[in-house]
N, CA, C and O atoms as a GROMACS GRO file, in nm:
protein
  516
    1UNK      N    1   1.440  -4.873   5.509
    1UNK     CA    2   1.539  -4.947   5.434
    1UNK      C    3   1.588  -4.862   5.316
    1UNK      O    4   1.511  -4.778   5.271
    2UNK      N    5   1.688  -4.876   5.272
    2UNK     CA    6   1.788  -4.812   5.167
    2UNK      C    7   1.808  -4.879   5.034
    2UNK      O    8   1.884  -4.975   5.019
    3UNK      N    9   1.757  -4.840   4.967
    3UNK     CA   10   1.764  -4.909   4.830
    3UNK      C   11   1.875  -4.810   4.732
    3UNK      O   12   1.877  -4.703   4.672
    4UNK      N   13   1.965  -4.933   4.766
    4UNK     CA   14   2.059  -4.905   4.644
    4UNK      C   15   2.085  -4.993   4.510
    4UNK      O   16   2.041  -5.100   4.467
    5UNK      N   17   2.184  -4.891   4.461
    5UNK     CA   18   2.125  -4.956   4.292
    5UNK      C   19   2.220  -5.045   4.262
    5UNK      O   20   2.341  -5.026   4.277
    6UNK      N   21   2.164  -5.152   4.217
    6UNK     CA   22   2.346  -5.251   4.171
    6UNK      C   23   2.375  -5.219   4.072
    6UNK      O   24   2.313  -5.135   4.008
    7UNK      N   25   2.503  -5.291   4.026
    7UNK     CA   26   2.604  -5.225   3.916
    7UNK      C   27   2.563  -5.243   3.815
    7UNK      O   28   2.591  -5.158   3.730
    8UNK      N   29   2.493  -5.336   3.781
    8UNK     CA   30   2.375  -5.352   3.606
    8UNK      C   31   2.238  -5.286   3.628
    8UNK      O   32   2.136  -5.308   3.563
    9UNK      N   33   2.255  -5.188   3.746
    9UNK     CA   34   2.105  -5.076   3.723
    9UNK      C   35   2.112  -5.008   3.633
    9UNK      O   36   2.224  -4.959   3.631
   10UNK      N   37   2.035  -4.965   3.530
   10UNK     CA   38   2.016  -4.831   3.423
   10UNK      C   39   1.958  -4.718   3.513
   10UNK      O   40   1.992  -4.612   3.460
   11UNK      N   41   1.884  -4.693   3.629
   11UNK     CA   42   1.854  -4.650   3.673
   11UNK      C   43   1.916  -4.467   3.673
   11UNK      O   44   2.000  -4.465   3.763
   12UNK      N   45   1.910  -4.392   3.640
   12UNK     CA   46   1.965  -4.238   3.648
   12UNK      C   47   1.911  -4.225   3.811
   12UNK      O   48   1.804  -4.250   3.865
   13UNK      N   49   2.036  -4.175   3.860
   13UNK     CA   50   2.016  -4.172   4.024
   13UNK      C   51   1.983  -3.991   4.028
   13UNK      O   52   2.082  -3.917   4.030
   14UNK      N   53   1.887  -3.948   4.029
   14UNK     CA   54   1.839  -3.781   4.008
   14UNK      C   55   1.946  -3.733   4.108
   14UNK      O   56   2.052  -3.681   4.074
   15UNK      N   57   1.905  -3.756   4.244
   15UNK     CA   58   1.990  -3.701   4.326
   15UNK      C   59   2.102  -3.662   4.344
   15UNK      O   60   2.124  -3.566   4.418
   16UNK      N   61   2.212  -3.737   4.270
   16UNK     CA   62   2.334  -3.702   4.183
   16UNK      C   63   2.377  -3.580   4.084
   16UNK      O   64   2.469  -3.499   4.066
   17UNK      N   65   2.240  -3.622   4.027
   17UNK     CA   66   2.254  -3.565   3.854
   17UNK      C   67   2.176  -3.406   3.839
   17UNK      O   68   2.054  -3.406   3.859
   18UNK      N   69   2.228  -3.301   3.812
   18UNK     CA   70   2.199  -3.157   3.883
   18UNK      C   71   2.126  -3.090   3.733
   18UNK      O   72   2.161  -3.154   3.634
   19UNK      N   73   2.053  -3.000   3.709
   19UNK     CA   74   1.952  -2.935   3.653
   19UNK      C   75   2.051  -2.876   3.525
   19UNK      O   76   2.009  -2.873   3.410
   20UNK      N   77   2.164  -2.837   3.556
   20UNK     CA   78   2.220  -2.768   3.465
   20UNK      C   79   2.282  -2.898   3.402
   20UNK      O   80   2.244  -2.880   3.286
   21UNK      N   81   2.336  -2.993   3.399
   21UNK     CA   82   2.399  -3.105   3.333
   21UNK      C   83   2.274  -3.170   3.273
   21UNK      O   84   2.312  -3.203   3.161
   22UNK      N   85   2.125  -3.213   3.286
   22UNK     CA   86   2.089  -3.255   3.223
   22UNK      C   87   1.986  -3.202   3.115
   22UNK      O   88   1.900  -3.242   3.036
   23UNK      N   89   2.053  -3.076   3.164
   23UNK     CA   90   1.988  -2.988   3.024
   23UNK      C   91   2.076  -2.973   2.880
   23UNK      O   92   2.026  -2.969   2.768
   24UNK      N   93   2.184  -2.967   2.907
   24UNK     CA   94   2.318  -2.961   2.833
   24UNK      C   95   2.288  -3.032   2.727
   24UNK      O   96   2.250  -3.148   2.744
   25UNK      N   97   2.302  -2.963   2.564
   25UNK     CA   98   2.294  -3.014   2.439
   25UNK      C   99   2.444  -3.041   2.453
   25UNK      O  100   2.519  -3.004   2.543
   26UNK      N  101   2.474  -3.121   2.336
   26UNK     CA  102   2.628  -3.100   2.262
   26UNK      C  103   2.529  -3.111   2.077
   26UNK      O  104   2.429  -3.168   2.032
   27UNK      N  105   2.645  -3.010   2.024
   27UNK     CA  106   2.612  -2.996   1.916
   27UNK      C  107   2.723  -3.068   1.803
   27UNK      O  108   2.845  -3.064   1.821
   28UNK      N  109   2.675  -3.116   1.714
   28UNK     CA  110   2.773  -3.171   1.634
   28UNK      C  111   2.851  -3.123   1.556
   28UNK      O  112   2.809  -3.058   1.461
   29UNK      N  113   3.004  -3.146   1.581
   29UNK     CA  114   3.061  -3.074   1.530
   29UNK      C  115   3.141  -3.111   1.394
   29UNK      O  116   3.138  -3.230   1.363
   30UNK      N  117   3.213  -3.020   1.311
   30UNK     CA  118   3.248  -3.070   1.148
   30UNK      C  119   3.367  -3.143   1.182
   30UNK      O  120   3.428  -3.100   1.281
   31UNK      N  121   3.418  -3.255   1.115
   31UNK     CA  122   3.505  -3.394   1.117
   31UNK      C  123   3.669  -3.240   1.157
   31UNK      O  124   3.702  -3.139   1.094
   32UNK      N  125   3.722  -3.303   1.286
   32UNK     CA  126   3.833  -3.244   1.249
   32UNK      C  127   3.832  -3.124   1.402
   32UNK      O  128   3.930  -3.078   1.462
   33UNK      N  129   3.735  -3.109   1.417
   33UNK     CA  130   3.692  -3.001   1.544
   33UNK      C  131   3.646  -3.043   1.690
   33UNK      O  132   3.573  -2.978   1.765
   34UNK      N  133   3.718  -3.190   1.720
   34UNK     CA  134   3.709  -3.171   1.832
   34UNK      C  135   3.776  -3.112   1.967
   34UNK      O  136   3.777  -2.989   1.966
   35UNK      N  137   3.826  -3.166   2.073
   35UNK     CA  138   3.913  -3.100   2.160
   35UNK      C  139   4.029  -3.128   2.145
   35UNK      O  140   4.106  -3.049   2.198
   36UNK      N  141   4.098  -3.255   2.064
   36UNK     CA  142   4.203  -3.261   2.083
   36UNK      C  143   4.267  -3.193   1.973
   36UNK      O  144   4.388  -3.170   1.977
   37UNK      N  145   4.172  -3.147   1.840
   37UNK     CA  146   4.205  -3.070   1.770
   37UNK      C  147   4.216  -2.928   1.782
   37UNK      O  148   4.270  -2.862   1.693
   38UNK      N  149   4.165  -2.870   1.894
   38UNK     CA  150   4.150  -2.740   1.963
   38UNK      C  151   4.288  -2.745   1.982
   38UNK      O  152   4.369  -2.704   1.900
   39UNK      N  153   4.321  -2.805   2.114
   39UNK     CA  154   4.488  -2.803   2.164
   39UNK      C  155   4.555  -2.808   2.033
   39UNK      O  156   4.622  -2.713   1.993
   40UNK      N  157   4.538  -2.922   1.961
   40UNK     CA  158   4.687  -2.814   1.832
   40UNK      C  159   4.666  -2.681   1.762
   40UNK      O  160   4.732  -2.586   1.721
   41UNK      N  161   4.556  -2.718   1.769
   41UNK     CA  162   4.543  -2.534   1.665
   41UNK      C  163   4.599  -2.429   1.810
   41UNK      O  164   4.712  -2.381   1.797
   42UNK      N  165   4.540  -2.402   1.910
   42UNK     CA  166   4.579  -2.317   2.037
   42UNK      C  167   4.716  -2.301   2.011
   42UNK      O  168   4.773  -2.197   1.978
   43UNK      N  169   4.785  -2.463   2.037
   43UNK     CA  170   4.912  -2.443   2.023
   43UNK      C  171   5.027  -2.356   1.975
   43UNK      O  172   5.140  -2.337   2.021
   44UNK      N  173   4.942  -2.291   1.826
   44UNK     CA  174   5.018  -2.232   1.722
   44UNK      C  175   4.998  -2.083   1.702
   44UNK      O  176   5.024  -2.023   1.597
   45UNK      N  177   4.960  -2.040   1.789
   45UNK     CA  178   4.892  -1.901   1.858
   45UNK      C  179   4.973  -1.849   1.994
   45UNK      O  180   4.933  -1.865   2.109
   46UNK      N  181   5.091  -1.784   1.955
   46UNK     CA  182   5.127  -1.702   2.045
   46UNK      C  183   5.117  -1.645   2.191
   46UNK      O  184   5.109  -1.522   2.182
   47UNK      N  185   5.115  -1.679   2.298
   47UNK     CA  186   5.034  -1.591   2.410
   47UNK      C  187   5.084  -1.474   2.431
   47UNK      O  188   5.200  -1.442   2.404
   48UNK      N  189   4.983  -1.389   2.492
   48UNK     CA  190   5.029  -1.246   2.555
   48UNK      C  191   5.119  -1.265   2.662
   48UNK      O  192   5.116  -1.371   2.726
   49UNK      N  193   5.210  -1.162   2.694
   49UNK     CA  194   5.284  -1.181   2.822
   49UNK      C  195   5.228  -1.113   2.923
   49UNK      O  196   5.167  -1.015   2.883
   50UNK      N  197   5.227  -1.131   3.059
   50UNK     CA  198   5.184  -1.027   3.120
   50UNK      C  199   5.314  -0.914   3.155
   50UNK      O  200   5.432  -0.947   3.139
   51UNK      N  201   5.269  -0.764   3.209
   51UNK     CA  202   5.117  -0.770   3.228
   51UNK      C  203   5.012  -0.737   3.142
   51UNK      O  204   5.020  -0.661   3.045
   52UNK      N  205   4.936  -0.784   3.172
   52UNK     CA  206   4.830  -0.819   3.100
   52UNK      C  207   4.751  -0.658   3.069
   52UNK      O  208   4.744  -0.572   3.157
   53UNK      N  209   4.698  -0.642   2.937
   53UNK     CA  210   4.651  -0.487   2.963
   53UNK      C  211   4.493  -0.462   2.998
   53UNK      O  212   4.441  -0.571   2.974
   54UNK      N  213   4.422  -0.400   3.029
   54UNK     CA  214   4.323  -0.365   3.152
   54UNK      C  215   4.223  -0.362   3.047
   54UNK      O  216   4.256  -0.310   2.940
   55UNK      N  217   4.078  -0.420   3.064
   55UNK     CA  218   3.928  -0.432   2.947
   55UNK      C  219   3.885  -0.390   3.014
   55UNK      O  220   3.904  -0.438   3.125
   56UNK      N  221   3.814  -0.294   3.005
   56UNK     CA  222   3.686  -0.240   3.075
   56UNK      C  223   3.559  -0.327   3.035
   56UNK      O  224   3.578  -0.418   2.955
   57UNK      N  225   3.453  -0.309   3.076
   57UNK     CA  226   3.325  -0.298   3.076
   57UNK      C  227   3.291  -0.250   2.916
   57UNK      O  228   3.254  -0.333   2.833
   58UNK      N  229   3.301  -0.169   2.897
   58UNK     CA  230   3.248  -0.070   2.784
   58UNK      C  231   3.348  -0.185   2.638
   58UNK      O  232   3.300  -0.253   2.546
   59UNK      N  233   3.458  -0.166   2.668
   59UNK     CA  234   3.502  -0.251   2.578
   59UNK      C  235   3.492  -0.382   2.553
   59UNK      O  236   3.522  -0.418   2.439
   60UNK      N  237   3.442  -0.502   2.668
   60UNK     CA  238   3.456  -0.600   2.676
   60UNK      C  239   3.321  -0.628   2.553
   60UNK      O  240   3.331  -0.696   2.452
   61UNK      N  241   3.175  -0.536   2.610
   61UNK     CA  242   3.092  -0.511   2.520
   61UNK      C  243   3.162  -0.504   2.358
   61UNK      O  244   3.162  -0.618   2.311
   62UNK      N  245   3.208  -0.428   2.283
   62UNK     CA  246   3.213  -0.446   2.128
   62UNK      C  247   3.245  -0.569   2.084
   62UNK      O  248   3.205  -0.592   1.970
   63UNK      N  249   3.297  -0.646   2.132
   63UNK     CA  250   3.323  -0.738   2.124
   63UNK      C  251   3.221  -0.862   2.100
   63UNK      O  252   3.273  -0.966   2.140
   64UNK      N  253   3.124  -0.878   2.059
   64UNK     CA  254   2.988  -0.963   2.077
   64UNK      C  255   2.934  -1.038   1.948
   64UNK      O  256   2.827  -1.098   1.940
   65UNK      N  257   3.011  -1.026   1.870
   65UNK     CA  258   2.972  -1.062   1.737
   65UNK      C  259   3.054  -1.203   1.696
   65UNK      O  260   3.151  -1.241   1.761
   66UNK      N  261   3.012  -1.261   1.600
   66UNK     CA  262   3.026  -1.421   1.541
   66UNK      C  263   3.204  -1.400   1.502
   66UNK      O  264   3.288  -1.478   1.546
   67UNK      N  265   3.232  -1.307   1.434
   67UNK     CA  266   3.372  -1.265   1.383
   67UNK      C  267   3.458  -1.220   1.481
   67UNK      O  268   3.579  -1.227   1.456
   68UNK      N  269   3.416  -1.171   1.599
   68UNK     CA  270   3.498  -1.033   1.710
   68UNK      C  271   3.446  -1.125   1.803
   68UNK      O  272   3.335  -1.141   1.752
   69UNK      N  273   3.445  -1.198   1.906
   69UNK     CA  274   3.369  -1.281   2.049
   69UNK      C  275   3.506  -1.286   2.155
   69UNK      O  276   3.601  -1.364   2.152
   70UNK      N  277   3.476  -1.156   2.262
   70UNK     CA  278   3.556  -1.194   2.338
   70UNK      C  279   3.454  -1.198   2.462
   70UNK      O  280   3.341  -1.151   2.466
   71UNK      N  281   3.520  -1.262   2.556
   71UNK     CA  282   3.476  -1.267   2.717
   71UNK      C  283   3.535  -1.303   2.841
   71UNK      O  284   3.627  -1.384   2.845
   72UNK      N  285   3.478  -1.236   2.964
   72UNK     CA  286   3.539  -1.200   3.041
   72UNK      C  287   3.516  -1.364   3.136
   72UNK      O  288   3.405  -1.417   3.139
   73UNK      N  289   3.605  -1.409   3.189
   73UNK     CA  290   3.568  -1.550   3.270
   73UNK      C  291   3.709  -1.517   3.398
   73UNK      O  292   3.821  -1.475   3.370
   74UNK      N  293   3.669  -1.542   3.506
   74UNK     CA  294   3.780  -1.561   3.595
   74UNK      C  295   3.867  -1.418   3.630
   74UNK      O  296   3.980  -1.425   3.680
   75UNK      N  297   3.802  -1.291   3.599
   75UNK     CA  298   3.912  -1.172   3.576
   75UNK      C  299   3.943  -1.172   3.473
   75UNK      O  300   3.916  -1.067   3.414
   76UNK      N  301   4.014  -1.281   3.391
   76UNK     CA  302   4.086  -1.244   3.252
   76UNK      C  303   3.935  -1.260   3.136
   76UNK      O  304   3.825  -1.315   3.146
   77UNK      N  305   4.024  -1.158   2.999
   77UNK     CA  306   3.890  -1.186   2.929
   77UNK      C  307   3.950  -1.246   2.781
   77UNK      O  308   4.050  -1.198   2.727
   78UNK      N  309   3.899  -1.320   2.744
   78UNK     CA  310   3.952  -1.407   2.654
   78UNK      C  311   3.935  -1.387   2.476
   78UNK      O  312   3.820  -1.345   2.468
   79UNK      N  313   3.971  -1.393   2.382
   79UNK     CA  314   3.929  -1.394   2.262
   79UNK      C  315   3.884  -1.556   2.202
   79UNK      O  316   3.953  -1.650   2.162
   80UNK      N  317   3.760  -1.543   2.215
   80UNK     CA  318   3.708  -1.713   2.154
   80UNK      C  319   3.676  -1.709   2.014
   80UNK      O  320   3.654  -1.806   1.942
   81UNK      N  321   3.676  -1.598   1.986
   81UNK     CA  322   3.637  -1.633   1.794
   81UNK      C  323   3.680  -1.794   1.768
   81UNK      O  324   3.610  -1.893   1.743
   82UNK      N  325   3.804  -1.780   1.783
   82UNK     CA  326   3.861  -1.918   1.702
   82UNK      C  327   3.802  -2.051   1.784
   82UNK      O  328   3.804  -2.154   1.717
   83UNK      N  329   3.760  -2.060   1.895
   83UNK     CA  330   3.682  -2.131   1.965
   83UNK      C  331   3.570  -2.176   1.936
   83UNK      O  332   3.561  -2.299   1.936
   84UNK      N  333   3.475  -2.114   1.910
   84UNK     CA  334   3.329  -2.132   1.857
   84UNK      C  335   3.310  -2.260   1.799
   84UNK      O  336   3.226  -2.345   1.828
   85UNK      N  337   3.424  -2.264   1.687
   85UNK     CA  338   3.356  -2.424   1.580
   85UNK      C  339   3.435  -2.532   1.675
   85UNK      O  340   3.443  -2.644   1.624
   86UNK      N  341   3.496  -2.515   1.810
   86UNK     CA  342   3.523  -2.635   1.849
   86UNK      C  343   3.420  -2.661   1.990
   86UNK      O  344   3.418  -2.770   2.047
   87UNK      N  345   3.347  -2.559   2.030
   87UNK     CA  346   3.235  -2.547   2.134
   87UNK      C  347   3.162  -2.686   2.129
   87UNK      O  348   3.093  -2.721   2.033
   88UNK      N  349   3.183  -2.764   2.242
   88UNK     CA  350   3.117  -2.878   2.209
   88UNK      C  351   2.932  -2.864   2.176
   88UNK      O  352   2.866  -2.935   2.101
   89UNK      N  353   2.876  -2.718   2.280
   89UNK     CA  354   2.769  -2.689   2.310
   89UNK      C  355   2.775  -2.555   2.152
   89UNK      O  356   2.693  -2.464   2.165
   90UNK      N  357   2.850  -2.550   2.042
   90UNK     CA  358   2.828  -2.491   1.950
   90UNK      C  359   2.872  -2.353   1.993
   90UNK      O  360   2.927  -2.313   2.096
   91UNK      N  361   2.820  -2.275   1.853
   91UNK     CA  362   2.836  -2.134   1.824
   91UNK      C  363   2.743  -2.051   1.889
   91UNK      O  364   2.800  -1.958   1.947
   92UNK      N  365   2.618  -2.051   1.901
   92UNK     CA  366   2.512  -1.973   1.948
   92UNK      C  367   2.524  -1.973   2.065
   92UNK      O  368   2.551  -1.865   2.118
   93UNK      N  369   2.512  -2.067   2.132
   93UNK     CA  370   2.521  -2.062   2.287
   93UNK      C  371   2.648  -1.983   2.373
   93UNK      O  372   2.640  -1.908   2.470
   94UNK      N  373   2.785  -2.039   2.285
   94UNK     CA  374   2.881  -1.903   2.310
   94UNK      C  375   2.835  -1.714   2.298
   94UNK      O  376   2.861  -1.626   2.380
   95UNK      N  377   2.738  -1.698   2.126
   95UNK     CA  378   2.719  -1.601   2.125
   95UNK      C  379   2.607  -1.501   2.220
   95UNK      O  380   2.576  -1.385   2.196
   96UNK      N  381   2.564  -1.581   2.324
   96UNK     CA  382   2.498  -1.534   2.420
   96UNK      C  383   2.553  -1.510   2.528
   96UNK      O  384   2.490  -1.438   2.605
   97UNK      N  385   2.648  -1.547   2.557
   97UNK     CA  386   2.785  -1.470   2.715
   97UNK      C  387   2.894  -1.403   2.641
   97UNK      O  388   2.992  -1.355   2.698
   98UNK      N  389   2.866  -1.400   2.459
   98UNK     CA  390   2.988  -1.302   2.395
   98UNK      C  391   2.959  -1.132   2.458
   98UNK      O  392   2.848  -1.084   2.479
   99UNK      N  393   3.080  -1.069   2.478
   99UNK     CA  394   3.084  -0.960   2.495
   99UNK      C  395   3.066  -0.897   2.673
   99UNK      O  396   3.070  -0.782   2.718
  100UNK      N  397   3.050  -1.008   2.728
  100UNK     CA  398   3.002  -0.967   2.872
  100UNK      C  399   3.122  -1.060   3.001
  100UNK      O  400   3.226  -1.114   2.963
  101UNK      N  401   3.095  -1.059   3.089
  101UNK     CA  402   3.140  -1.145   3.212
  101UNK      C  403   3.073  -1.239   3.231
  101UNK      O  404   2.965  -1.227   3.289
  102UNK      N  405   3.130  -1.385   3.177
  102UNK     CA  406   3.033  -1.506   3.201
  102UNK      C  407   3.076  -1.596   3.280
  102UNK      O  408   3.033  -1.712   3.281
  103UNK      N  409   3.188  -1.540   3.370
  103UNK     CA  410   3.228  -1.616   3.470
  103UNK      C  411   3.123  -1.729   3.537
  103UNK      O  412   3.145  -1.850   3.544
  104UNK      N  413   2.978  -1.644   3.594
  104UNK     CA  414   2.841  -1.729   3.658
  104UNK      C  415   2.841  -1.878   3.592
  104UNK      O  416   2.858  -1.993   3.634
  105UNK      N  417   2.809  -1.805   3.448
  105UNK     CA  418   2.749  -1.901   3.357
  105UNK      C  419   2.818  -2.050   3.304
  105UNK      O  420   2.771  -2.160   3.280
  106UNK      N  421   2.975  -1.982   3.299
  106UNK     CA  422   3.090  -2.076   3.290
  106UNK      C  423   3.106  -2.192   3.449
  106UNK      O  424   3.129  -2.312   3.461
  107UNK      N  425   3.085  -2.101   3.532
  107UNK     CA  426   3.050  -2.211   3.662
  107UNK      C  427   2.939  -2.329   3.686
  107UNK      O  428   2.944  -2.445   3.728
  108UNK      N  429   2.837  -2.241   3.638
  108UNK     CA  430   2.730  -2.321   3.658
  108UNK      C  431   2.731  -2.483   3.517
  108UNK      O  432   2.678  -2.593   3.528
  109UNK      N  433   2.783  -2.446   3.446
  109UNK     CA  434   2.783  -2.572   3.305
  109UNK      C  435   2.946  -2.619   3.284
  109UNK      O  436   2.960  -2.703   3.195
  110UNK      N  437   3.051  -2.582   3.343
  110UNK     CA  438   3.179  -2.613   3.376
  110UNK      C  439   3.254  -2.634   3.476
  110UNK      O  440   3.367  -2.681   3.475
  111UNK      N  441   3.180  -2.593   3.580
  111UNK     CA  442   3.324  -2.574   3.665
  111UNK      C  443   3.397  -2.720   3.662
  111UNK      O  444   3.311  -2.794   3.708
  112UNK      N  445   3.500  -2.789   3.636
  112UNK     CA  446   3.562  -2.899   3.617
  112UNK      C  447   3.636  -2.800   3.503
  112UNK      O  448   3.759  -2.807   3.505
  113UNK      N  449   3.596  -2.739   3.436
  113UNK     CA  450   3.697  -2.738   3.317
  113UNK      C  451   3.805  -2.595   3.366
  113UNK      O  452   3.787  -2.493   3.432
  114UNK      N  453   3.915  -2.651   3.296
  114UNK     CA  454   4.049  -2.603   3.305
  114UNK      C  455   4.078  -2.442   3.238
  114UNK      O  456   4.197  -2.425   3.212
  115UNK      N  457   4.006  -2.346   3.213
  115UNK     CA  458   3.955  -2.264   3.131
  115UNK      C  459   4.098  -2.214   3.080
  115UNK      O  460   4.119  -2.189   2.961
  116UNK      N  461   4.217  -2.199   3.205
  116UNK     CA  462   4.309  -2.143   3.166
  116UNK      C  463   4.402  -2.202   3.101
  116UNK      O  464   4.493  -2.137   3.049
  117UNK      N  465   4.392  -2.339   3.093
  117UNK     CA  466   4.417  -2.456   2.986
  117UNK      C  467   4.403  -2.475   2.874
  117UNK      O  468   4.487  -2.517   2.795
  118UNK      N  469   4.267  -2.437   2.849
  118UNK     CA  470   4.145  -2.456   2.755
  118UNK      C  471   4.226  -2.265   2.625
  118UNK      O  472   4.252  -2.251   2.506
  119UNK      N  473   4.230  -2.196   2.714
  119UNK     CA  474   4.213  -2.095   2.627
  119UNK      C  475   4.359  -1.958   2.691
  119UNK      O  476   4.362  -1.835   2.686
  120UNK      N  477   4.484  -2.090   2.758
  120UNK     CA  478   4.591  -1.968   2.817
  120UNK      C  479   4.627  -1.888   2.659
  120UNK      O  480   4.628  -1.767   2.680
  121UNK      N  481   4.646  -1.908   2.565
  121UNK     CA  482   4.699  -1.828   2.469
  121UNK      C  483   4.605  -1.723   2.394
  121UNK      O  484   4.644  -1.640   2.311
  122UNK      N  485   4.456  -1.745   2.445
  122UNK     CA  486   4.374  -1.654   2.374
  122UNK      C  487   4.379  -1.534   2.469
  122UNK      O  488   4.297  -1.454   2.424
  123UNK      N  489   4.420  -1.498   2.546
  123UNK     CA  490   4.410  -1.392   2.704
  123UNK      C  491   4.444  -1.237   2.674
  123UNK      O  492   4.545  -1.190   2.727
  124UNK      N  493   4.338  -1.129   2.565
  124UNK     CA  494   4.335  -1.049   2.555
  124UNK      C  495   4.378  -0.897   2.657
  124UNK      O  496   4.417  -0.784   2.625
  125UNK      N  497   4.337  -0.979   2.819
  125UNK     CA  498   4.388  -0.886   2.887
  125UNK      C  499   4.320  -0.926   3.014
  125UNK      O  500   4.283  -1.042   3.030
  126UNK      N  501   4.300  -0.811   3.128
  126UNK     CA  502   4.277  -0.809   3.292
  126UNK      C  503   4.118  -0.731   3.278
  126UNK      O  504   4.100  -0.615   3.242
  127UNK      N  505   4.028  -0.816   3.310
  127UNK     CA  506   3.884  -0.758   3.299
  127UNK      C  507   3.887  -0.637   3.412
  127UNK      O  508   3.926  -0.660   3.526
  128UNK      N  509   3.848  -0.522   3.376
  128UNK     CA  510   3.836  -0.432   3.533
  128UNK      C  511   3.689  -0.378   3.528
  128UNK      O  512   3.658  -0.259   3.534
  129UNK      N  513   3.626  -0.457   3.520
  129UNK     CA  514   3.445  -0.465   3.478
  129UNK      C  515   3.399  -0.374   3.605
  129UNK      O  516   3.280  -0.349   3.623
   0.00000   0.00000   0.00000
């Protein structure tokens, strides 16, 4: 027999609910920094046109620091500095895929999100990692 859950169960159905989502902090962020405040600030930031100019490997690296944070997601590699204080999951956790290809990592705790949505005007260039 099949036991399913009715609609006033509290029950967390595991089988659903996957290893990387219920590990997921959100960190609190300062009055003023959430997402819908992201989209206006983005807004007012210019985009690159393509084509887009070519990041290596070597360069995507200098990039890794709290002030300088770029990264590579999807091919393109992005400048998130200005991102960080609106990270729902915070600053630190960005500064650990800063400077590298975190495409994996961005899959495994996002895939649903719109990245090129999220960050079309930050698009430093064409990762050739």
């Amino acid at each position: 027999m099949v036991d399913f859950q009715q609609p006033n169960d509290r029950r967390v159905d595991t089988l659903k609910t996957n290893d990387a989502m219920r590990k997921r902090k959100k960190v609190p962020r300062k009055p003023g920094r959430g997402l819908m405040h992201w989209h206006m600030a983005a807004r007012k930031k210019k985009p690159l046109s393509p084509p887009f100019p070519s990041i290596s490997k070597d360069e995507l690296k200098l990039h890794n620091k709290e002030d300088d944070m770029w990264m590579a997601l999807h091919g393109l590699v992005y400048d998130i500095t200005l991102f960080q204080e609106y990270h729902p999951g915070g600053e630190a956790i960005l500064l650990k895929a800063a400077g590298r290809d975190a495409t994996l990592l961005f899959q495994k705790y996002h895939a649903w999100v719109n990245i090129e949505g999220l960050l079309a005007n930050f698009v430093v260039g064409s990762f050739k990692g």
